[in-house]
C-alpha positions in Angstrom: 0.0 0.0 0.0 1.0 3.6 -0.2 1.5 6.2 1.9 -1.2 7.7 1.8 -3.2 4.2 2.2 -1.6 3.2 5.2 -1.5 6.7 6.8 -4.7 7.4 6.4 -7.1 3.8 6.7 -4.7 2.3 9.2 -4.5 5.5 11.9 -8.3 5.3 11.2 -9.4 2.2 12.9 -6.2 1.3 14.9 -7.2 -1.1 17.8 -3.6 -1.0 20.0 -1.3 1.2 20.8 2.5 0.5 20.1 3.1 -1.0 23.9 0.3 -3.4 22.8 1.3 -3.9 19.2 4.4 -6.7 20.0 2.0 -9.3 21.4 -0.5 -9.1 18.5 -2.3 -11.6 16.8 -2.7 -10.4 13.2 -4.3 -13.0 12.2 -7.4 -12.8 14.7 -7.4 -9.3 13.9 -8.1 -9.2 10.5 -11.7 -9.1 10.9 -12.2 -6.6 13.3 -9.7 -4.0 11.0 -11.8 -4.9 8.4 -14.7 -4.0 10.0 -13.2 -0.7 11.3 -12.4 0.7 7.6 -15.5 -0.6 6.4 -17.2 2.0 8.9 -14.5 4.6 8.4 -14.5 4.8 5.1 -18.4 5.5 5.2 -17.7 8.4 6.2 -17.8 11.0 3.5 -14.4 12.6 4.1 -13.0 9.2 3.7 -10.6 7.8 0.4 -12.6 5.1 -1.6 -11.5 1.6 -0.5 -8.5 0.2 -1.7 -9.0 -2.7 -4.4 -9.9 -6.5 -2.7 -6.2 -6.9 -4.1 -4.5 -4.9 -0.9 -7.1 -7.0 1.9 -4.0 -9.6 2.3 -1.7 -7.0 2.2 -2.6 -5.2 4.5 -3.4 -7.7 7.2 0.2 -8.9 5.7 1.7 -5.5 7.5 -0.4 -4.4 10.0 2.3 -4.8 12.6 4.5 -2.1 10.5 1.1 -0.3 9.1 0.0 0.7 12.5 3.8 1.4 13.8 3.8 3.8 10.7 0.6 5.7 11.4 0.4 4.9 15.0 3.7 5.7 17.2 6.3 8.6 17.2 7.5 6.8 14.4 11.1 6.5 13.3 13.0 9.6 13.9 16.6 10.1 11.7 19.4 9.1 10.2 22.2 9.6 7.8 25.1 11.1 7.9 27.2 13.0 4.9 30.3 10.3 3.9 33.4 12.0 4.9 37.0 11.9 3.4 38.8 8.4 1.4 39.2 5.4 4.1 38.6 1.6 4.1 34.6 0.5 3.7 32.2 1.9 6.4 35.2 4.2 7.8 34.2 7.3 6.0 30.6 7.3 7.8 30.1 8.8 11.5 30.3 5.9 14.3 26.2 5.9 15.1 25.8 5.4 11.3 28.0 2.4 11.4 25.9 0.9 13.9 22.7 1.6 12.7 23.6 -0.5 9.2 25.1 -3.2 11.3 22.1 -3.5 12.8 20.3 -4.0 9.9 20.7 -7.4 7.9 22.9 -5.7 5.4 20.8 -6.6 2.3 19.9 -5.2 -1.1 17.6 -5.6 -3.3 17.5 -5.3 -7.3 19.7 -4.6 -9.9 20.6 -2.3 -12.6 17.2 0.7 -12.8 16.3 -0.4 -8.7 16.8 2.3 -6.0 15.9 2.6 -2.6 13.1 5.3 -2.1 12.6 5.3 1.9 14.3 3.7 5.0 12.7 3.6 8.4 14.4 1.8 11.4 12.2 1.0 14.4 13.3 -0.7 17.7 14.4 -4.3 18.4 15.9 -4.8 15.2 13.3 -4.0 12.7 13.2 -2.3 9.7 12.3 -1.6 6.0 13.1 -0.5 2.5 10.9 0.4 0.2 12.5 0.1 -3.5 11.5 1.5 -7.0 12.2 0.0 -9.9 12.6 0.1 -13.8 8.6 0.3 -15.3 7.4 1.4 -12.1 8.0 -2.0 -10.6 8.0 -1.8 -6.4 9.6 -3.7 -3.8 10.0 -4.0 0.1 12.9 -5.1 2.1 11.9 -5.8 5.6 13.8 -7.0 8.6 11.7 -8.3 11.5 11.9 -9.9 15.0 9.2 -11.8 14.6 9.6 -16.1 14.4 9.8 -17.2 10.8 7.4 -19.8 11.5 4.6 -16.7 12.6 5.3 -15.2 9.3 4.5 -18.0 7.2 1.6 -18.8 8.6 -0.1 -15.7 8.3 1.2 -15.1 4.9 0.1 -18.5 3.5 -3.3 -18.0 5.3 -5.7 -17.6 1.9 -2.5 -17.7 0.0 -3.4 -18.9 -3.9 -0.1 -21.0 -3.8 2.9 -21.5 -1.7 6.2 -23.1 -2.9 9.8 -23.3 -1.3 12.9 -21.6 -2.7 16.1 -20.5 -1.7 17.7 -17.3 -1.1 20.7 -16.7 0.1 21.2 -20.1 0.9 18.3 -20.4 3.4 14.8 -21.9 2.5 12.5 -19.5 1.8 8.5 -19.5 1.6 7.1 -17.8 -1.2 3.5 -17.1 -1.5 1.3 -15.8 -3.6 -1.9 -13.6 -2.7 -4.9 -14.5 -3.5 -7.8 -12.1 -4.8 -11.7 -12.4 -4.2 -12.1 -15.5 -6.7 -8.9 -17.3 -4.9 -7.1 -16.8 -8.0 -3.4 -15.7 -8.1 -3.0 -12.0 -8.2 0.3 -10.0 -9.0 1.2 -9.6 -5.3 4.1 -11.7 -3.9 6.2 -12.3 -0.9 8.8 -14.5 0.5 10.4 -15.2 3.7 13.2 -16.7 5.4 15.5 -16.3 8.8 18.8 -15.3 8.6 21.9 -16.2 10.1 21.0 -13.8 12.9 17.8 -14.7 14.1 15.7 -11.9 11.8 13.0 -12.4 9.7 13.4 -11.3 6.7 10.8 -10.6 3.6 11.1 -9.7 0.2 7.4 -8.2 -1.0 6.7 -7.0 -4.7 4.6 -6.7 -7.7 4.9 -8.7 -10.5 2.8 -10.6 -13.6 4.0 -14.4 -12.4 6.1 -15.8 -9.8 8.9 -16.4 -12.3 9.1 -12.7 -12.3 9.4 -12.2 -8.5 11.5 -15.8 -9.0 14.3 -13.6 -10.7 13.8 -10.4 -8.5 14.8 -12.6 -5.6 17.9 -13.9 -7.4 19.1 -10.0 -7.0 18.9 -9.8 -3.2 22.2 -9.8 -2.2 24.5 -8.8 1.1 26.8 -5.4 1.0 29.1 -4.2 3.3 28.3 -1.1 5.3 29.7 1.5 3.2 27.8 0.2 0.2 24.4 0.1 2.4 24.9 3.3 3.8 25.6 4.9 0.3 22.4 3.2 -1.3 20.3 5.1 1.0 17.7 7.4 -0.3 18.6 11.3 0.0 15.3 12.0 1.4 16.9 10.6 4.7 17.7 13.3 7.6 21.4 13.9 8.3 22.6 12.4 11.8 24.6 16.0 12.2 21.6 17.8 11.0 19.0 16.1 12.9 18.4 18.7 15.7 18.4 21.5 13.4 15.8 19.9 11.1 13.7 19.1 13.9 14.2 23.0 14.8 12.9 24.1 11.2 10.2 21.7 11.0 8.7 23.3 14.5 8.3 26.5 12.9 5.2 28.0 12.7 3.4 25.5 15.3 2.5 26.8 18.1 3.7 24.2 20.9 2.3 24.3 24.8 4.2 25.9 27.7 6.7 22.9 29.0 7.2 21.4 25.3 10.5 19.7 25.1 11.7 18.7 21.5 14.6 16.3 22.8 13.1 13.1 22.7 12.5 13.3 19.1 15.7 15.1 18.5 18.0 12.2 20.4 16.7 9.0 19.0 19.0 6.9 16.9 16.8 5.4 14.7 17.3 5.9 10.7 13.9 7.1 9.0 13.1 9.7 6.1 11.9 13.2 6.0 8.1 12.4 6.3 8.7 9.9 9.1 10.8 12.8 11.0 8.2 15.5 10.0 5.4 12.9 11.6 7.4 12.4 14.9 7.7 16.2 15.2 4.3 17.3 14.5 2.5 13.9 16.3 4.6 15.3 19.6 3.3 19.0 19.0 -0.4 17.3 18.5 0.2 14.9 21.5 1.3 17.0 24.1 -1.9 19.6 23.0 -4.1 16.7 23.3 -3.2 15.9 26.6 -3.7 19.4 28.0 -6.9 19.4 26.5 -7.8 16.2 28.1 -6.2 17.1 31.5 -8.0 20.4 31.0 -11.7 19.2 29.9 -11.6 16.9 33.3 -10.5 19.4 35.6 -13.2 22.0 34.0 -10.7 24.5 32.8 -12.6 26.0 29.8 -9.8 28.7 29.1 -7.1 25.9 28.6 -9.3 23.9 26.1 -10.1 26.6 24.0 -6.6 27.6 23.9 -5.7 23.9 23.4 -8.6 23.5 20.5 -7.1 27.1 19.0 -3.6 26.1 19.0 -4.7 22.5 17.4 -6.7 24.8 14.8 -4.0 26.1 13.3 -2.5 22.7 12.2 -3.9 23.3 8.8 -1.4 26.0 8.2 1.6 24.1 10.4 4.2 24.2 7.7 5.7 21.0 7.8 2.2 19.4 7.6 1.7 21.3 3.9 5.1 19.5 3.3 4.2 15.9 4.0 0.7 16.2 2.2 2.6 15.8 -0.8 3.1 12.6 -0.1 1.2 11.2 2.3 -2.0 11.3 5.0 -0.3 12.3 8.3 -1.2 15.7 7.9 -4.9 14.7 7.4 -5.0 12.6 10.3 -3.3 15.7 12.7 -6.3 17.6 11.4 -8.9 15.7 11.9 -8.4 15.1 15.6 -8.4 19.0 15.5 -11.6 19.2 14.2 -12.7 16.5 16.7 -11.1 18.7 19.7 -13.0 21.5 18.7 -16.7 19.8 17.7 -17.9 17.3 19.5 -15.2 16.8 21.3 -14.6 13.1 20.3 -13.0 11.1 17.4 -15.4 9.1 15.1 -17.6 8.6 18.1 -14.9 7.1 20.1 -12.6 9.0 23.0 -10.7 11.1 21.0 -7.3 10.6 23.8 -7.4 7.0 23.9 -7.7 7.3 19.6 -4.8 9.6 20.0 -2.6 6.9 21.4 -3.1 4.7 18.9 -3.2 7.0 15.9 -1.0 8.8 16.7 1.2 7.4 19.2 0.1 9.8 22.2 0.7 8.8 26.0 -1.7 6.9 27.4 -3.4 7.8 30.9 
């Protein structure tokens, strides 16, 4: 799914919150998510539903889905290379770690780039990749068990067959789409050497295709990871001054402190970082709104439900919807601050920890 899918159906109907999310059953949930869009996307402000094609999909990722549209998502990254050295030597010391922290793998060849990196906690991770005729890809890195993996993603699977990448036995699936036939939508999995999970997801007219796409996944060294990172990444040096600039023009609450999003060591892209920047700002307004509504303090909630007002001009937020529904999502709980006080019907704080990755309490 896109962007702007995930960002805006997932934050929607949401059911956890990111302490919640590790012990998930996906699986189980499917229903219940399903249900949730259904009635979100009712609404009339809603996107159309996605195709039947994305259903596996997205049940597929919901654990990343609603880490993407849910918590303080990934916040930062790379570093500029520095002068001549050995491999890896001409990168800062945090960057160094980050990528061996990651399994070290590429995907594609000749016409394939990387398009967006996120890093989240206990050794998990992505890549998104573009390739020649439009063709997509995803590179993900997981702590999940292999054997959890496979059986969600051969759960209504058209067909499964074994392969081998990398030298480890991998299952490949295909998605099936409302008929049970085959659609273009593929994935494989395998564990590495190092206890991850790895999958390979993409596009493609037969599994011969994806057969051959897999055949390109290959392990670098640092240096050669590092540099095949998208430029869209924040720099490491950079990072507090970028999350400086993007809290221009947003009026933030008396006690807001920008560090937490400014410190962590995780690599992510420009939206992800604009996302963590702004979903702090909209958190910490939403709790003293809450805190404020309880304790009967009508001159901090309508200074809470001005401030939030404003988000439609928030300059960052005009950034990222280019690309994406984050900003949408921000608003929207502005409206619901201001008229009727809730969020789709439901408390709008506890929706705020889930959507968008807001304290609970």
């Amino acid at each position: 799914m896109t962007d702007r899918e995930i960002d805006g159906l997932v934050a929607a109907v949401n059911p956890v919150d990111a302490r919640e999310l590790a012990g998930l059953d996906v699986r189980a949930g499917e229903a219940a998510l399903w249900d949730g869009l259904a009635a979100a996307l009712a609404t009339p402000a809603r996107q159309a539903r996605p195709r039947t094609r994305h259903r596996r999909r997205l049940t597929a990722a919901l654990a990343l889905a609603v880490t993407l549209a849910a918590a303080v998502l990934a916040f930062t990254a790379l570093s500029d290379r520095g002068g001549a050295g050995d491999p890896g030597s001409a990168w800062a010391a945090p960057l160094v770690r980050l990528a061996e922290s990651s399994p070290l793998l590429l995907l594609g060849g000749d016409g394939w780039t990387v398009t967006r990196a996120d890093e989240y906690p206990v050794r998990q991770g992505e890549l998104s990749l573009e390739g020649p005729g439009d063709a997509q890809a995803g590179l993900f890195w997981r702590s999940n068990t292999v054997a959890q993996l496979e059986r969600d993603r051969a759960f209504g699977a058209a067909q499964v067959v074994q392969r081998e990448v990398l030298g480890h036995r991998a299952q490949v699936a295909q998605y099936a789409g409302p008929d049970g036939r085959g659609i273009a939508d593929f994935t494989a999995i395998w564990a590495d050497d190092d206890g991850r999970t790895i999958e390979v997801r993409a596009d493609g007219p037969d599994l011969a295709r994806f057969e051959a796409l897999l055949r390109t996944v290959r392990r670098v060294d640092v240096d050669a990871w590092l540099s095949a990172l998208p430029p869209s990444a924040v720099k490491q040096a950079d990072r507090a001054a970028v999350v400086d600039a993007m809290l221009k023009g947003i009026p933030v609450p008396p006690g807001f402190d920008p560090t937490a999003v400014q410190t962590q060591e995780l690599t992510s892209d420009r939206y992800q970082l604009g996302a963590a920047v702004a979903g702090a700002v909209a958190c910490a307004w939403i709790d003293r709104w809450d805190a404020a509504r309880r304790a009967g303090d009508g001159k901090t909630v309508t200074a809470a439900v001005a401030a939030m007002g404003t988000a439609k001009d928030w300059p960052i937020l005009k950034e990222m919807a280019r690309s994406g529904e984050y900003p949408a999502v921000v608003r929207d709980f502005a409206t619901g601050m201001a008229e009727p006080g809730d969020w789709h019907g439901r408390p709008l704080k506890a929706q705020a920890v889930s959507a968008l990755g807001c304290r609970g309490g």
